[in-house]
C-alpha positions in Angstrom: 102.0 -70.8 -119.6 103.3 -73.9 -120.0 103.5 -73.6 -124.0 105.4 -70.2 -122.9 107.6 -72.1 -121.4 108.2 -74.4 -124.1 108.9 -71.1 -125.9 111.2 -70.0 -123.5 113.5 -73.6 -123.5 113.4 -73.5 -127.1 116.0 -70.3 -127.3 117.8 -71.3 -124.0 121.2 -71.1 -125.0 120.8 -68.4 -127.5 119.6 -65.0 -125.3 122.5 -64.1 -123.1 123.5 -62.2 -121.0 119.3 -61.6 -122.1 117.0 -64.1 -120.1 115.7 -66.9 -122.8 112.1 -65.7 -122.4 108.8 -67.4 -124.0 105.2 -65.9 -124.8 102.3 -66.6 -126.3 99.5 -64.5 -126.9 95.8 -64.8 -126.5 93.2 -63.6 -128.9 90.1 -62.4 -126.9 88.1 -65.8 -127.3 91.2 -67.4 -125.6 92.8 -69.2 -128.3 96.6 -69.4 -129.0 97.6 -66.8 -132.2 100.9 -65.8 -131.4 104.1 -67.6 -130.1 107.5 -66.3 -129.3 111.0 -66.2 -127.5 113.8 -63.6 -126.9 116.0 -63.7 -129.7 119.6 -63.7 -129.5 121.1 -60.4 -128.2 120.0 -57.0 -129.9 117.3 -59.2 -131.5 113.5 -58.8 -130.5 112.1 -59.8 -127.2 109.6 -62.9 -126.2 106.5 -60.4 -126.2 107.4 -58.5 -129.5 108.2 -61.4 -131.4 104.7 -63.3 -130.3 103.0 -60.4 -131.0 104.0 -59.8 -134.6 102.5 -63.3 -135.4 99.5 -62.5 -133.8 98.9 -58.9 -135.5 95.5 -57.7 -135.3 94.1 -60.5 -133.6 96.1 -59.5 -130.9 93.5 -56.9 -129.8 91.7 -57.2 -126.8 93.4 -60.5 -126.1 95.9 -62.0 -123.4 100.0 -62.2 -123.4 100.9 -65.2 -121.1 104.9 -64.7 -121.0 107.2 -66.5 -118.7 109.0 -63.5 -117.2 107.7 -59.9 -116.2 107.4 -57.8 -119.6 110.3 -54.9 -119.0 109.9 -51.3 -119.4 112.9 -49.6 -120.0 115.0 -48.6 -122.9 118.0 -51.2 -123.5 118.8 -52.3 -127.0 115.3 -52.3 -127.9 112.2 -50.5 -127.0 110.1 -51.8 -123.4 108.1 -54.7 -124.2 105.2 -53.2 -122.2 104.9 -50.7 -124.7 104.6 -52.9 -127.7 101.8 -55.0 -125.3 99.6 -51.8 -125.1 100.4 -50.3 -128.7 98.7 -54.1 -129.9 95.7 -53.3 -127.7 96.5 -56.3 -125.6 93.9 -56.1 -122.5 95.4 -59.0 -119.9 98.6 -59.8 -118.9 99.5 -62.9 -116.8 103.3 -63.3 -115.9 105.1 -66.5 -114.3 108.1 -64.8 -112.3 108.4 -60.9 -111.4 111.8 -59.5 -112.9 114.6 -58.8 -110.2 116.3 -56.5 -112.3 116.1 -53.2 -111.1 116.2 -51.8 -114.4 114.1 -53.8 -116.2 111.4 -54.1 -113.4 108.5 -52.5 -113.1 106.4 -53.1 -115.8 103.3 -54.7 -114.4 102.9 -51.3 -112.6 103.7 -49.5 -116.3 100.7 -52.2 -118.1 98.4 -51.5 -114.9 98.7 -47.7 -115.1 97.6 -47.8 -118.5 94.6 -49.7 -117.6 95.5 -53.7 -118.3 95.1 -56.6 -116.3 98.0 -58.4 -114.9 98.1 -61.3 -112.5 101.5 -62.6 -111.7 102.8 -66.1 -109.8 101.6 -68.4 -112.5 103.5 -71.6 -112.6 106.6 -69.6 -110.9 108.4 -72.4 -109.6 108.7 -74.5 -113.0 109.8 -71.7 -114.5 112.1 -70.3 -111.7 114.0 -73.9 -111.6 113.5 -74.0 -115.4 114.5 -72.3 -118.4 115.0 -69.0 -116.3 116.7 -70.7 -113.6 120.3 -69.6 -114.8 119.5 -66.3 -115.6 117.6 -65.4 -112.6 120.8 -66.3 -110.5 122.7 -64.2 -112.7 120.4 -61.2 -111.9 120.4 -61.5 -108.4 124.3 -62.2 -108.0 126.2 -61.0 -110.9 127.7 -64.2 -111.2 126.7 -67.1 -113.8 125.4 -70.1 -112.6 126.8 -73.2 -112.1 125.3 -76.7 -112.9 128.6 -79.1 -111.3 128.0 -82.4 -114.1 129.4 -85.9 -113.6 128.8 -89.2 -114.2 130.1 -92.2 -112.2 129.6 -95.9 -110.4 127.2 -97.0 -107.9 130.3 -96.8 -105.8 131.0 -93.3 -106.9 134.3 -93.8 -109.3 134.3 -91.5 -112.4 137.1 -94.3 -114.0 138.6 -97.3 -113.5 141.9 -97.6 -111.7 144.1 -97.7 -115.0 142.3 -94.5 -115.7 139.6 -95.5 -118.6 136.2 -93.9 -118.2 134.4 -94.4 -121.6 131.5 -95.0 -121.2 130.5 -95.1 -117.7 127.4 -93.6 -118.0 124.9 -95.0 -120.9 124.1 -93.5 -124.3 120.8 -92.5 -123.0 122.8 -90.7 -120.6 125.1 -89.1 -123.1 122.4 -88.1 -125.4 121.2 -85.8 -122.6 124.4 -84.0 -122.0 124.8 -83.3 -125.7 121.4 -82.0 -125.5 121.9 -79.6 -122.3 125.0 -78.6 -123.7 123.3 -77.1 -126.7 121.1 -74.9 -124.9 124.6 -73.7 -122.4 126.8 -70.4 -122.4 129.7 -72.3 -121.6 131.6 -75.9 -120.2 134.5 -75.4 -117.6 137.1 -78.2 -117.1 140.7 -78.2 -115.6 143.9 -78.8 -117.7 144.3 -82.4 -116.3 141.3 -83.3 -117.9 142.4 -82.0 -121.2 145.5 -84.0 -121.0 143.5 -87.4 -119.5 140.9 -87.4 -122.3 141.5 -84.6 -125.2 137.6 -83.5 -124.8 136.2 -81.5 -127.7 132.8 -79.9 -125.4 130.8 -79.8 -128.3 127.1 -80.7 -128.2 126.3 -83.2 -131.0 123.5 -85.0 -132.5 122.7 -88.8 -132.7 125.2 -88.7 -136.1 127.9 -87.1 -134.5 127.1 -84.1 -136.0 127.7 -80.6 -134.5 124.1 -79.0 -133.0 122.9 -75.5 -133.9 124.0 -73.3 -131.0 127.8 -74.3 -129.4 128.7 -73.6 -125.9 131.8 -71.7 -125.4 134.4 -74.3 -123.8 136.8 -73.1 -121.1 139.9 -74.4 -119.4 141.0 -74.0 -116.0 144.5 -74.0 -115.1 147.9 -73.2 -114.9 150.1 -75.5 -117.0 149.7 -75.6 -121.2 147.5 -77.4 -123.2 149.3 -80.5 -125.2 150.0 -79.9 -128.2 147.3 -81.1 -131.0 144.8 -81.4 -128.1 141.4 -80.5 -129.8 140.6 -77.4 -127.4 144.3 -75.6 -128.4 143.2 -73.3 -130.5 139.4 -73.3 -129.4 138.9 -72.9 -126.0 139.0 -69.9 -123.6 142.1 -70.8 -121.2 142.3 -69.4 -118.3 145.4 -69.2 -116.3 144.0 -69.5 -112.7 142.8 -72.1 -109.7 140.3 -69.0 -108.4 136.8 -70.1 -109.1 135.5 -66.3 -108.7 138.3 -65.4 -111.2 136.9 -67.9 -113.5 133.1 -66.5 -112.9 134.1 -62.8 -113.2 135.9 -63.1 -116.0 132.7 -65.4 -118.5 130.5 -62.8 -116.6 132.5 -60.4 -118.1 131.6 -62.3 -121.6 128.1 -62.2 -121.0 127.7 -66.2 -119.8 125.3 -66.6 -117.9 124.5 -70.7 -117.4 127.5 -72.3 -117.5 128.4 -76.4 -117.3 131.3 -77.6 -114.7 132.3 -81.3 -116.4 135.5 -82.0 -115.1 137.4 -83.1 -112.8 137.5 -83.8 -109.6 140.3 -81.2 -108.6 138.0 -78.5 -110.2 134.8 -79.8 -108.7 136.7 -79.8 -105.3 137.9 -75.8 -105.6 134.3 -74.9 -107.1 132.8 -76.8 -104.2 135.1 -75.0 -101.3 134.5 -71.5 -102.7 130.8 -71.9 -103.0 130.3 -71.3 -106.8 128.6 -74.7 -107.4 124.0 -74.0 -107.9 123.6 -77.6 -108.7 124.9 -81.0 -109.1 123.5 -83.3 -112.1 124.9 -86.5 -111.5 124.4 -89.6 -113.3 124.8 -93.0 -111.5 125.5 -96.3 -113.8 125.0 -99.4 -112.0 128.1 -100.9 -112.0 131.0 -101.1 -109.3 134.7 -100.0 -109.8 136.4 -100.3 -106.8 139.7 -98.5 -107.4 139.6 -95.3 -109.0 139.7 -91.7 -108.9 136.2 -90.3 -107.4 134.2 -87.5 -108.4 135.9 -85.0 -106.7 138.4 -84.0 -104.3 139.6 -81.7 -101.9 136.1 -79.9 -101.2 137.0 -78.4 -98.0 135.1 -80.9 -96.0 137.2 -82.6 -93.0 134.6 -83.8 -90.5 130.7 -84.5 -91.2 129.8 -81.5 -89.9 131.3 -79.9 -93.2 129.5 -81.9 -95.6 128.0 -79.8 -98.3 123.9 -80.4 -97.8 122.1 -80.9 -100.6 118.4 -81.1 -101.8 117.5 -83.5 -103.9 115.0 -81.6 -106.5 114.6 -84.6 -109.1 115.2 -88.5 -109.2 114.7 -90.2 -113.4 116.1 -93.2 -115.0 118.4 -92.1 -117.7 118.2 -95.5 -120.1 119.6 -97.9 -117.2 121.4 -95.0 -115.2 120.1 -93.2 -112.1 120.0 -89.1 -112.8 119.9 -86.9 -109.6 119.3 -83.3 -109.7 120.2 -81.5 -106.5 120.9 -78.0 -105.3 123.3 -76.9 -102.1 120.7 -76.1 -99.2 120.4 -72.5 -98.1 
């Protein structure tokens, strides 16, 4: 399972509004002869594809995939019948599929006689690679992942406004890395006028990475003119976070990145649209400055937005938090 999963991060970014899937088949001594991951949409799924590598020696062996194999017609035949057309005899699934449409094919595999156990390493892949698109199953809506980086005393700039870099090139490497496997990046117009972002992900070199996310704006007022995003990004003409959501849902997003700023931050926050913060801490002090977000409906203590924390690393010298609003 856990080389399924590596499967299944390797086309993260590339399935949607399909969930980025891994398998890897079994032959029947138990050794590895077939690896594979959804492709992009109208392509093969994680099953089919790790199956064709393993041809024959497929037969009688075990399909370890990440999510429950599906058994209905969509853009390409059910997966459980390409698992029983290669003879496969065991079936052993991480997370049950909460698609009504797609679900129920560990009953389909056990009527026609194969094994299938369920529940195996669920949580790392329910808060993993699937994490986005299992929230986009069960809601309709794509998931949110609220990114920022600031000071020890929680400034995202200094008070004259600069803000390259607070956050280390360890740090930086990261987000160019998780924004190559993302649908989409969200920030406001202020922040196109502050710092003219591009929201590409890009390699060591500068260079552009395989897959692109599709970047967005939020807000009323025009973009500058020669800003990069003028004539690249998706702008939409609204402060409505659930306008914003319907609309990239609409598009097929599914796992989307909220990078800036603060007033954006703040109207995600009050409407409830944000799944989880990734903040990244540098240890260094500010003082003045803008913080990290503002206006997020919280007036007394009693309002604060709970969190729980789900993962503490170093990132080079800075402190990375990953944290999810409690239920």
């Amino acid at each position: 399972m856990v080389l399924a999963i590596a499967e299944s991060e390797r086309v993260r970014g590339t399935t949607s509004p399909n969930p980025p899937v891994g398998c890897v088949v079994l032959d029947e001594h138990g050794h590895p002869v077939g690896f594979g991951g959804t492709q992009p949409i109208g392509g093969p799924h994680a099953e089919v594809m790790a199956l064709k590598e393993a041809g024959t020696r497929a037969r009688g062996g075990t399909a370890v995939v990440t999510l429950e194999p599906c058994s209905h017609y969509g853009r390409t035949p059910p997966c459980t019948e390409a698992l029983q057309e290669a003879g496969i005899k065991h079936v052993i699934h991480a997370v049950s599929d909460p698609n009504p449409r797609a679900a129920g094919g560990a009953k389909r595999l056990e009527e026609a006689g194969i094994t299938v156990e369920s529940g195996l390493l669920e949580n790392e892949v329910a808060t993993g690679p699937l994490r986005a698109w299992l929230h986009y199953a069960r809601t309709g809506r794509p998931h949110v992942t609220w990114k920022y980086a600031a000071s020890l005393d929680g400034r995202i700039a200094a008070q004259d406004g600069t803000s390259q870099w607070i956050s280390s090139e360890t740090s930086r490497k990261q987000v160019h890395d998780l924004r190559a496997k993302l649908d989409a990046i969200i920030v406001g117009t202020n922040t196109v006028k502050k710092d003219d972002p591009a929201l590409t992900a890009r390699d060591d070199d500068g260079m552009p990475l395989p897959h692109q996310p599709l970047p967005v704006v939020v807000g009323m007022s025009d973009l500058p003119d020669g800003a990069k995003l003028q004539h690249t990004a998706l702008h939409l003409r609204t402060h409505d976070p659930d306008e914003v959501l319907t609309t990239l849902a609409g598009r097929g997003v599914v796992d989307v990145l909220l990078e800036g700023g603060a007033t954006v931050a703040g109207a995600f926050l009050r409407a409830g649209r944000i799944d989880r913060v990734l903040a990244y801490i540098a240890p260094a002090l500010l003082g003045n400055g803008p913080a990290a977000v503002l206006d997020a409906g919280v007036s007394t203590i009693t309002d604060a937005v709970r969190l729980t924390v789900e993962d503490v690393t170093m990132s080079g010298p800075d402190l990375r938090i990953s944290a999810v609003p409690q239920t």
